[in-house]
N, C-alpha and C positions, 0 to 999 in steps of 0.2 A: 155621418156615422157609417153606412153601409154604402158602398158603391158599387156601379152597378160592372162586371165583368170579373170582380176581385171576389176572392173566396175565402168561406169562413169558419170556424167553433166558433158555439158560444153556447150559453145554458138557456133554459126559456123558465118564465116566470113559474109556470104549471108543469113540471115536467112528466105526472103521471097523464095529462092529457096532449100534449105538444113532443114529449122527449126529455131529456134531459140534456145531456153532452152531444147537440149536435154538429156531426164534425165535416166538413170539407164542400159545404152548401157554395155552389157561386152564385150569385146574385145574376139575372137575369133580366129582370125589369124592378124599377121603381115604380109604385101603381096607385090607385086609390080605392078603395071599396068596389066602385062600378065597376072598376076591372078584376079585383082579387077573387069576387065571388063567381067569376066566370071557371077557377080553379079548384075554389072549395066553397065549402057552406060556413062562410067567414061568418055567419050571425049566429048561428046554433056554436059554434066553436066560441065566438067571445062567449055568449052566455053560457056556457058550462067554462070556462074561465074564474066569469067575474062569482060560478056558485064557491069557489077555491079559495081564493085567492083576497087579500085583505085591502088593499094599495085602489085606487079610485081607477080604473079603467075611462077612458076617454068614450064617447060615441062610435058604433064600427064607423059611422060615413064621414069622423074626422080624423081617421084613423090613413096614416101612411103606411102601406103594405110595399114588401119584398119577396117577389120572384126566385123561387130557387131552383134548380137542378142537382140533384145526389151524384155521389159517383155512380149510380149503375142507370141517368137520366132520367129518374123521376121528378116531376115537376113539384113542387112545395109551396104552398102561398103560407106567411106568416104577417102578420104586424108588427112594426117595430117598437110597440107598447108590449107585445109579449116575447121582446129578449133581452136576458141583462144585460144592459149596456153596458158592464165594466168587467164581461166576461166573453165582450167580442177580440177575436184573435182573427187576422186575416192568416192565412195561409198561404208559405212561399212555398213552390215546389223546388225537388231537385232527383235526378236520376240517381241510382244507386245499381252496384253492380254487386250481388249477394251470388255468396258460391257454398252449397252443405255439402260436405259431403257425407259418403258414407252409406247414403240411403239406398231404396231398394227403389225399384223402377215405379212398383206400383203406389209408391208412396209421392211421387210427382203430382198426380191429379189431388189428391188428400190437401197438398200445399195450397193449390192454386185454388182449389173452393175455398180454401181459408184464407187467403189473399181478398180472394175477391169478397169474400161474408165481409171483413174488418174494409173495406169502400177502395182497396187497391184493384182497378181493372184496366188498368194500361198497362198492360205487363206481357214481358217475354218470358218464355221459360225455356231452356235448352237445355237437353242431356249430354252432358260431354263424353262421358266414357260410356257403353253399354259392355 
């Protein structure tokens, strides 16, 4: 399902406690409980889960967890019992070369905070004419 270097969306079962649309996670490690709760408090999270949610939750300590990293390198521990399976999307990259013009100098920085809030942080930004 998940592999581990490859990146991804997908929705998670409880999105008021996990997220909803989370988008561009790589996977980092494949783990098992003894490791995931080294990242978060994976048993307080399942049970405020299984209070939501309808569908039988497995045991957290048979529970297969996945490693994540955001774009801005935050670390994510999740289970792969709390993501829909049939709303994983990996994620291919590709550079794009985006040219506005028009604008005012001081509206450069406005961009790039807004770049970076929506998980774009590999970015250039150059002013061509001043």
């Amino acid at each position: 399902m998940l592999e581990i270097n490859k990146t991804y969306t997908f929705d998670t079962i409880a999105p008021t406690i996990l997220g909803s649309n989370l988008r561009n996670l790589k996977v980092i490690a494949i783990t098992t409980s003894t490791e995931a709760v080294k990242y978060d408090d994976i048993y307080t999270r399942n049970a405020q889960i299984r209070s939501i949610v309808t569908n039988n939750l497995p045991d957290v300590n048979a529970m297969v967890f996945a490693v994540f990293t955001n774009p801005v390198g935050d670390k994510i521990v999740l289970s792969t019992d709390w993501i829909v399976t049939n709303s994983i999307t990996e994620v291919t990259s590709t550079d794009i070369k985006l040219t506005v013009r028009g604008i005012r100098n001081i509206d450069v920085q406005t961009i790039s905070n807004v770049l970076h809030e929506l998980g774009f942080v590999n970015l250039d930004i150059e002013i061509l004419n001043t």
